[in-house]
N, C-alpha and C positions, 0 to 999 in steps of 0.2 A: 693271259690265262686267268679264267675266275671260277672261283670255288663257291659254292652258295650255301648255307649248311642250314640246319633247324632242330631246338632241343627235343621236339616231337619225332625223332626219326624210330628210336627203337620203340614205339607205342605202335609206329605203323608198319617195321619189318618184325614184330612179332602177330600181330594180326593178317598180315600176307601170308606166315608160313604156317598159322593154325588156318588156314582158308586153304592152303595148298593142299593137306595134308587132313582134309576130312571131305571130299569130295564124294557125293554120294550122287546115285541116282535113285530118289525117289517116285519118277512120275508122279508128282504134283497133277497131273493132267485129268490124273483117274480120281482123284477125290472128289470135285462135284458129283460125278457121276456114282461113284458109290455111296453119296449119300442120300443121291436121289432113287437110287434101286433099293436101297436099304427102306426108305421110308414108305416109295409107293406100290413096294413090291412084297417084300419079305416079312416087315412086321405086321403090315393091312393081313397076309393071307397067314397070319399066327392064329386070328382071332375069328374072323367073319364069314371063315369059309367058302361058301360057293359065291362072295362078293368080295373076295379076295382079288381077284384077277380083274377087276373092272378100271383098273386107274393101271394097268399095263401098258395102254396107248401112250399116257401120258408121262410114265417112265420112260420109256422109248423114246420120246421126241424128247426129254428133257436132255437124254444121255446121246441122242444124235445132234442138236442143236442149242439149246440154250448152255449146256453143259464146255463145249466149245467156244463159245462167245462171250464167257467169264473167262476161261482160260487165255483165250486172245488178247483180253483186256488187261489183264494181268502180265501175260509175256510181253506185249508192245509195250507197257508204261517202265517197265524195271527196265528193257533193252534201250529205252533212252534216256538212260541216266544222261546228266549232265557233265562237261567236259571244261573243267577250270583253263583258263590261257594259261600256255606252257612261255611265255613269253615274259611275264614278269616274278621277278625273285623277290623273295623276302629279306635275304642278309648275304649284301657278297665283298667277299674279298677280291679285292686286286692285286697278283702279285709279281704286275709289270716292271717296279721298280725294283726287285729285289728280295721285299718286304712285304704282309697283308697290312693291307688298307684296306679296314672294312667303311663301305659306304652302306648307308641303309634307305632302301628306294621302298617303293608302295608296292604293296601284297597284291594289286591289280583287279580285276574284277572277280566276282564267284562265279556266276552265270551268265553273263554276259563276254565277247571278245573281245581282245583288244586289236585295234589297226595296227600295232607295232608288230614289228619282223624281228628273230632275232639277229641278222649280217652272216657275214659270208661264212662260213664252214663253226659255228657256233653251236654246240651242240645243248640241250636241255635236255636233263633227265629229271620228272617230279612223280610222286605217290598223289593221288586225289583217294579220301577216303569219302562216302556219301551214303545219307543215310537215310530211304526212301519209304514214308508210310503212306501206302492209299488210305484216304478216308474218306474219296467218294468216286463215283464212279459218274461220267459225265454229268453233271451237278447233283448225286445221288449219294449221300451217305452210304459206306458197304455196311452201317451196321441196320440200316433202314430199310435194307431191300426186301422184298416180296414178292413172291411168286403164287400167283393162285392157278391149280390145277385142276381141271376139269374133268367128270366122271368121264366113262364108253357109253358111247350111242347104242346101248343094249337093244334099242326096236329100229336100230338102222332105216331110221326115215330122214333122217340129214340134218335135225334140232334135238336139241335136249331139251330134257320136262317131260316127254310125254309119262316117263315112269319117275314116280315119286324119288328112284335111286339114282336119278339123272341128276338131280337138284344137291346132291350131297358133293364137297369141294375140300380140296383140301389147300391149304397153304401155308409154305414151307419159307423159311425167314433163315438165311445162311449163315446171317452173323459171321460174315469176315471180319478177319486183321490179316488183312496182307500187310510186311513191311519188309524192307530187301537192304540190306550191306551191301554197296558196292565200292570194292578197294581197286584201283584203277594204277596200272605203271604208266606212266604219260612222256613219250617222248620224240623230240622236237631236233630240226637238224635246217640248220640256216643255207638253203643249198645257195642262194645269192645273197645280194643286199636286201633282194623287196619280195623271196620268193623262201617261203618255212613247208618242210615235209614232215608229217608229225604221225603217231600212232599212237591211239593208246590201247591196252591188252585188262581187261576187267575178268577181277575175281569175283562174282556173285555169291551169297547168301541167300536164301529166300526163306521164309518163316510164313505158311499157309496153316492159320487155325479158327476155330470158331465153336460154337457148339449149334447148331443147326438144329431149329425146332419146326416141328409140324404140326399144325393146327384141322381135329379135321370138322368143318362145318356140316355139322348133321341135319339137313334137312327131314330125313326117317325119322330120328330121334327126338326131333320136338313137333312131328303131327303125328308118328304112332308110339311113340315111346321104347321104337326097338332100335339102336344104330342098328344100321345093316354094315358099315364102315367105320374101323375102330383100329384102337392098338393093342389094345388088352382088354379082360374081363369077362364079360358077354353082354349084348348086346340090352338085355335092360339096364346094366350096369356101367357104360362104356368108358374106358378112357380114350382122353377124345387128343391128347396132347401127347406125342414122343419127343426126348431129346435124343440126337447123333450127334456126337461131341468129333472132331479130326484134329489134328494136329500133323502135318508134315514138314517135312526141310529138304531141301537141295542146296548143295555148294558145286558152284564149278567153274569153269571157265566162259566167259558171257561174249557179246557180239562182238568182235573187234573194229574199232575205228582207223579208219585212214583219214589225215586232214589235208587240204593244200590251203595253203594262203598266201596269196599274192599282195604288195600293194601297192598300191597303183599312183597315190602321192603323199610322199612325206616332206612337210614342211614344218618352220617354228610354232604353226598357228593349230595345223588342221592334217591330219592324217585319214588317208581311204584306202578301203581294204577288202576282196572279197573271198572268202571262205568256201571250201568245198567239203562236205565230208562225206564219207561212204562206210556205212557201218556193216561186215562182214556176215553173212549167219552162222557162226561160230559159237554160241551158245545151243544148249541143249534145249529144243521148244518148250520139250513133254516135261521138263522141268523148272518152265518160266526161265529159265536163265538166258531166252535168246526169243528174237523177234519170230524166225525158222525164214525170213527170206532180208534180203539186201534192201537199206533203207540209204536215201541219198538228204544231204542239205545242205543248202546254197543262200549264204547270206552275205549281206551287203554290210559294213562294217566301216562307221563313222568317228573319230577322237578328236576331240580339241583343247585344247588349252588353256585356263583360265588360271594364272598363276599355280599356284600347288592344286589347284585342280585341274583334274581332268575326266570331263564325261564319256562314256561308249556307247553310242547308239547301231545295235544292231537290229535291222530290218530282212526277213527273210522266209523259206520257203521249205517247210518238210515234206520231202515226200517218203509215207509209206507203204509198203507194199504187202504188209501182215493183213491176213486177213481179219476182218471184222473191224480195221482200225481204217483211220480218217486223216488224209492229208493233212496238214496244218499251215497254216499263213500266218508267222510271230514277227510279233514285236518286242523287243529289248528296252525297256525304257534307261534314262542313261544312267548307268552305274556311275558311280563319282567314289574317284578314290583323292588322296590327299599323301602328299610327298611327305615321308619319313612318320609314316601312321604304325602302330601296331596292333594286331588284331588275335586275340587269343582266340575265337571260337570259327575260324576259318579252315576246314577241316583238307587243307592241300601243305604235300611237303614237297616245294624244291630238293633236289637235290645234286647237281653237277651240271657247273657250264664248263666248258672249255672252249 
């Protein structure tokens, strides 16, 4: 029997029960969208009157489709958080003899897996805390983003320009900070010698804020000197800039993973291993805390030997099935751990083999 412990334990069981224990439902989902009807809807028709209504098209498609396709972006990246190996411990004791005998082995990989199993009826129980900021959006800065919206086809001929009020645009800059807490219970159960069934069960956090500016390019206003399209004032005078400040949060319970891991040869030299995992739609979409459908991945898992080293090379395949999001085909480059290391800013706590 071995026991594995860690001085970080009450840092991460009071951060689990302040995460249990403030679970909201915000719908995160509807904030693009409120700030897109706020900006091309409500404060345009404060000021401009009968040119009020003209950039309604363009609220509408923001709020049916772009509005959606941030939100996507956002649920798929936080639903695949990352999943430390339940497989290696930080500090264990042995108390076969009688007595603890503490040995101290390597803390294992962060992101990467390892080929090792942990044997026959072996259980693992660990906390993974993780701490997730987008700060770009497929090679996009989210504080960089831009969106330029287009006037209504007011003479319905199928271009714009023909009326001076077609040429006026506006563009709306979101200014995200997404960043997401996920505190993860991780655990691992050695159903044979070469075959690990594991689960892990995530608490999300999500922190959606920004202050969202809209810019509106007055075409009217610099050849007749009237905006026809504004946010305030009147139109010889226009303000041509709104801020929409949000700030949202969601805590809850996020996708659950199931692992299997088989493997297939354990030697002195060279260990091979391959991985399945299935993450459940158990998180709330409408609040990022969940993909909203079943995501699979299947990776091939390489470890070798080189005295107190040992690299992991894992090669493999995501598939997901959220909308608006993109298969993945990863490569793991080899993590290299080092026997009897210790590592303060590795943010996973072992907690019980047996």
């Amino acid at each position: 029997m071995r026991f594995i412990v860690s001085k970080m334990g009450h840092a991460f069981f009071a951060i689990l029960t302040l995460a249990c224990a403030n679970t909201s439902y915000a719908q995160l989902n509807k904030a693009f969208n409120q700030v897109f009807r706020e900006m091309l809807d409500r404060r345009l028709k404060l000021s401009p009157g009968v040119h009020g209504n003209h950039f309604l098209q363009a609220a509408d498609l923001a709020g049916g489709l772009l509005a959606p396709t941030l939100n996507g972006l956002i649920a798929s990246n936080v639903a695949a958080f990352p999943i430390s190996s339940a497989t290696i411990a930080t500090l264990t004791f042995n108390v076969d003899a009688g007595r603890p005998v503490s040995s101290t082995e390597s803390l294992g990989p962060i992101l990467a897996e390892t080929a090792e199993t942990l044997g026959k009826n072996q259980i693992n129980v660990g906390i993974n805390y993780t701490y997730l900021n987008l700060a770009k959006f497929r090679g996009l800065s989210t504080q960089d983003i831009r969106f330029t919206f287009t006037h209504q086809d007011v003479t319905n001929d199928g271009t714009l320009g023909e009326s001076p009020n077609e040429s006026d645009l506006i563009d709306i800059f979101p200014d995200m900070d997404v960043n997401a807490s996920v505190l993860a219970v991780v655990m691992a159960w050695g159903v044979n010698s070469n075959l690990d069934l594991g689960v892990a069960v995530p608490i999300i956090n999500v922190h959606l804020r920004g202050n969202a500016k809209a810019v509106a390019s007055s075409f009217t206003f610099q050849t007749s000197g009237a905006a026809n399209h504004h946010f305030g004032a009147d139109a010889a005078n226009p303000v041509l800039e709104t801020v929409v400040p949000y700030d949202e949060r969601a805590t809850g319970l996020g996708d659950v993973a199931i692992r299997l891991k088989y493997n297939w040869l354990r030697s002195r030299e060279i260990d091979f291993a391959t991985l399945f995992e299935m993450r459940l739609p158990t998180g709330n979409e409408a609040d990022f805390l969940g993909a909203g459908k079943s995501n699979f991945k299947f990776y091939s898992i390489l470890s070798k030997r080189f005295g107190n080293f040992t690299p992991h090379l894992n090669l493999g395949w995501d598939k997901r099935n959220a909308n608006f999001d993109s298969d993945e085909f990863g490569l793991l480059p080899a993590s290299i751990k080092k026997s009897c290391q210790v590592s303060t800013w590795r943010s996973s706590l072992p907690a019980i083999m047996i």
